[in-house]
Structures are given as structure tokens and as C-alpha cells.
C-alpha positions in Angstrom: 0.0 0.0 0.0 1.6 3.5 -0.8 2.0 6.3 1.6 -0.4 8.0 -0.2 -3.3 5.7 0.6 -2.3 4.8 4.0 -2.4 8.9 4.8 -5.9 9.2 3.1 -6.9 6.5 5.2 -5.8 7.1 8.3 -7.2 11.1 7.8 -11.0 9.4 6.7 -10.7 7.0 10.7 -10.2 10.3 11.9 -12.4 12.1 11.2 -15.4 10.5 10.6 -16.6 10.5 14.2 -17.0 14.2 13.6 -19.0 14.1 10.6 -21.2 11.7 12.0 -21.8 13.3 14.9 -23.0 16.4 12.9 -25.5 14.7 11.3 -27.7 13.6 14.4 -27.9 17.2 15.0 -29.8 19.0 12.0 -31.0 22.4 11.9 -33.4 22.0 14.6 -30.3 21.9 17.4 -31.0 23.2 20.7 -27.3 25.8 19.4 -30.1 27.4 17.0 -32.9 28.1 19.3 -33.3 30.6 21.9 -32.9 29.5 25.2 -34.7 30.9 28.3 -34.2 29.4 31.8 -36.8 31.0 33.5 -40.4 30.7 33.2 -40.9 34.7 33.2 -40.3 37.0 29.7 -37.3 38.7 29.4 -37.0 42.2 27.4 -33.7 43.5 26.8 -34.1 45.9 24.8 -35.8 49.6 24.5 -35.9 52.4 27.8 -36.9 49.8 30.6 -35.5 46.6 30.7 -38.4 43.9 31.9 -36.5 41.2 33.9 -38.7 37.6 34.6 -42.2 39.4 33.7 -44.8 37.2 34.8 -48.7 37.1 35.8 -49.5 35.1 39.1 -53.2 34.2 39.0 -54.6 34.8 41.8 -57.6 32.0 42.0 -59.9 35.2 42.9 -60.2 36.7 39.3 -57.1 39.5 39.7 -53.5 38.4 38.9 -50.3 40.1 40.1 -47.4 41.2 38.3 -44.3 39.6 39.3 -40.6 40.9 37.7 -38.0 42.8 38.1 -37.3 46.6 35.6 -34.7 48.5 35.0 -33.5 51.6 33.2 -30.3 53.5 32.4 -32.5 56.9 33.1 -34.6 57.8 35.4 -38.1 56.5 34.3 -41.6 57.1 35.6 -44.7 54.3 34.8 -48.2 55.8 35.8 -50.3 53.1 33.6 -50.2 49.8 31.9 -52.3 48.2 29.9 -53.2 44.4 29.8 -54.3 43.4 26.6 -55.5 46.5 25.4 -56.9 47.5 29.0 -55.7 50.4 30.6 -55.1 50.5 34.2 -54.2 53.7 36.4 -51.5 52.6 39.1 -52.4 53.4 42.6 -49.2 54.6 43.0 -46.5 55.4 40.5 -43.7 53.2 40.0 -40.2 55.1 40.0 -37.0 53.5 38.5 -33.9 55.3 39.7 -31.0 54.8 37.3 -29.1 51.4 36.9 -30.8 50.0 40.0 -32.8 46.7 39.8 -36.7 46.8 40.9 -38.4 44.1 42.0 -42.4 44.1 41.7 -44.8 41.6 43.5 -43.9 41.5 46.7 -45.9 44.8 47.7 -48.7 44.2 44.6 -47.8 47.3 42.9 -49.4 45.9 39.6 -52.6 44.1 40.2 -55.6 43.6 37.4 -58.5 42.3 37.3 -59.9 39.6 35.2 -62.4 36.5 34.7 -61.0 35.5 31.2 -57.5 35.5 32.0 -55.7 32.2 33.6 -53.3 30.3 34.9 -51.9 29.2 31.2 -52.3 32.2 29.1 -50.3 34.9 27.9 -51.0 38.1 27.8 -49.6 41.6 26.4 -48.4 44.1 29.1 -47.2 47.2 28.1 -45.9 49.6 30.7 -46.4 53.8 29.6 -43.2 55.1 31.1 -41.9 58.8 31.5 -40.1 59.6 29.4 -38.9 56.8 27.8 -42.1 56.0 26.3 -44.4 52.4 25.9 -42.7 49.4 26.9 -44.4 45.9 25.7 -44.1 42.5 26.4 -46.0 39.3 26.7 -45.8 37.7 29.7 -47.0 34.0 31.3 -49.6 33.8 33.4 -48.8 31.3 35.9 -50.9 29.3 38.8 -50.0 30.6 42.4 -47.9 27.9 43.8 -45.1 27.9 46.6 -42.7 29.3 44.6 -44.6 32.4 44.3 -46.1 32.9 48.2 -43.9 36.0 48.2 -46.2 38.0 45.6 -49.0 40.0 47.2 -52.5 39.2 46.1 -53.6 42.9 47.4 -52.2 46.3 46.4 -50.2 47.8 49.0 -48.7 45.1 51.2 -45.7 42.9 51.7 -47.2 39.1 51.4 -46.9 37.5 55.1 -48.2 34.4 56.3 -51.1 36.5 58.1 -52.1 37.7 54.8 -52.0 34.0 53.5 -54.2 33.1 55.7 -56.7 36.2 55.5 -57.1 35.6 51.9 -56.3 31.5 51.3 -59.8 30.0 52.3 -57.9 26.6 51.5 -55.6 27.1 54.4 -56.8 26.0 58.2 -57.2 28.5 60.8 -55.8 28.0 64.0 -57.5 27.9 67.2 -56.1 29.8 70.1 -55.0 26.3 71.6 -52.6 25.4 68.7 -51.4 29.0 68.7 -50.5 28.4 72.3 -49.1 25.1 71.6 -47.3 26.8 69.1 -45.8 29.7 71.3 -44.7 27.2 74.1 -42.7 24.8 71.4 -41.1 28.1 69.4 -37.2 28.9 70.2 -36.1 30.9 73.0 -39.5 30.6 75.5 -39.5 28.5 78.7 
């Protein structure tokens, strides 16, 4: 066998395991699609920057926004609109230059609606000052544990007294287990 073929043969051995591994690939490779870990929408792009956007449903017919925004200027949002429906903010929502906020927690964004659930997506578009409109759809997702930090009233942090003020499914305690409780907790004699 010449040198010749012995070279061409020993350059095919080697690399055919990466041509054939190519081919189990195709064009529908998870390299050419987007990848997003979270479940929330992300916008990174445009005056506010929308950071895990999502609805929670509330089981009561209102759902909560629940992200983070941020801007490089200082930005003012007055309104939104959920699919079309406008909806004055109780109290504006100021971002401060480069600096992270989080919604949810204190229900700063809370709609109304019978027709939207746990499931759906829907179209919020925040009317900032003076940066202008900001849209993106968002999930709408089913109030689990991961989410008992978002307030399902305007206004408040979410505590466990809330929880239990507004979760029907949740047991109320009876002033024996709360004193059964007290008498077990850390630090009392």
C-alpha cells in the first residue's frame, strides 16, 4: 500500500466521528434556538429593561405582576395596559438609574380579570416617562409555593397572616394550637 493511501486513510478513521456526529444534529439543534431558563419573559431591549415578567393568578379573578425593571435613566410608569386594558397605578412606579426593581412582593401591579388564567399569555405594556411604551408578553402562571412572596392585594408585603386572611384553602388556628405553638417556638421556657 503506498503512503499515499495509507495517509488518506488514516485522515478518513479520523475524522469520521465528527461528521457523523454532525448529522444527528440537523438544523433543529437546541445551538439554534433561543434559550430561556426561567419561566418569566425577558426584554432587553428599549428604555426599561423587563427582567422575569410574569402574571400570578390569583384564584380570585385578579392576577399580580411579578418581575424585576430597569432603566439607564430615570423613568416614571403611571399606567399599563393588559391586553388592550388600561389600568391607572395606585401609586407610581419610579425606577432610579441602573438599579434593579423588583415588583410583587408589595402588589404594585394588580388587574382584574375573569377570562385570563393560569396558562395564558398576555400583552403588558408599561407607559413610562419619558422613555415612552414598553411591551411584552408575559406568562400567566398558577399561584404555587414558589410564588407565596407576591402579594395578592395592592399595597402590602405578602406574610403568612395575609396567607391566611385571603387563602380559604388554608386551616385557621385555634387559640390552643397558637399556644401550643408559642410554648414549642425557640427561645421561651
Amino acid at each position: 500500500m503506498s503512503t499515499r493511501r495509507k495517509l488518506a486513510a488514516i485522515v478518513l478513521a479520523a475524522s469520521a466521528p465528527f461528521a457523523l456526529s454532525a448529522c444527528g444534529t440537523s438544523f433543529g439543534a437546541q445551538t439554534n434556538q433561543q434559550y430561556q431558563a426561567g419561566i418569566g419573559a425577558n426584554l432587553r431591549t428599549g428604555p426599561i429593561g423587563v427582567y422575569n415578567g410574569v402574571f400570578v393568578d390569583n384564584g380570585n379573578g385578579t392576577l399580580t405582576f411579578s418581575g424585576a425593571l430597569l432603566s439607564e435613566e430615570k423613568q416614571t410608569i403611571d399606567s399599563v395596559s393588559v391586553d388592550g386594558t388600561s389600568k391607572e397605578l395606585a401609586q407610581p412606579i419610579t425606577l432610579d438609574p441602573e438599579l434593579l426593581l423588583t415588583l410583587g412582593p408589595k402588589g404594585e401591579i394588580i388587574i382584574k380579570s375573569d377570562e385570563i388564567s393560569a396558562g395564558d399569555y398576555v400583552t403588558i405594556t408599561f407607559a413610562a416617562q419619558p422613555g415612552g411604551d414598553v411591551e411584552i408578553e408575559v406568562p400567566v402562571v398558577a399561584r404555587t409555593e414558589t410564588y407565596e412572596s407576591v402579594a395578592k392585594r395592592p399595597g402590602a408585603e405578602a406574610t403568612p397572616a395575609q396567607e391566611a386572611e385571603t387563602d380559604p384553602a388554608k386551616p385557621e388556628t385555634d387559640e390552643q394550637g397558637a399556644r401550643e405553638q408559642s410554648d414549642t417556638s425557640p427561645g421561651s421556657n
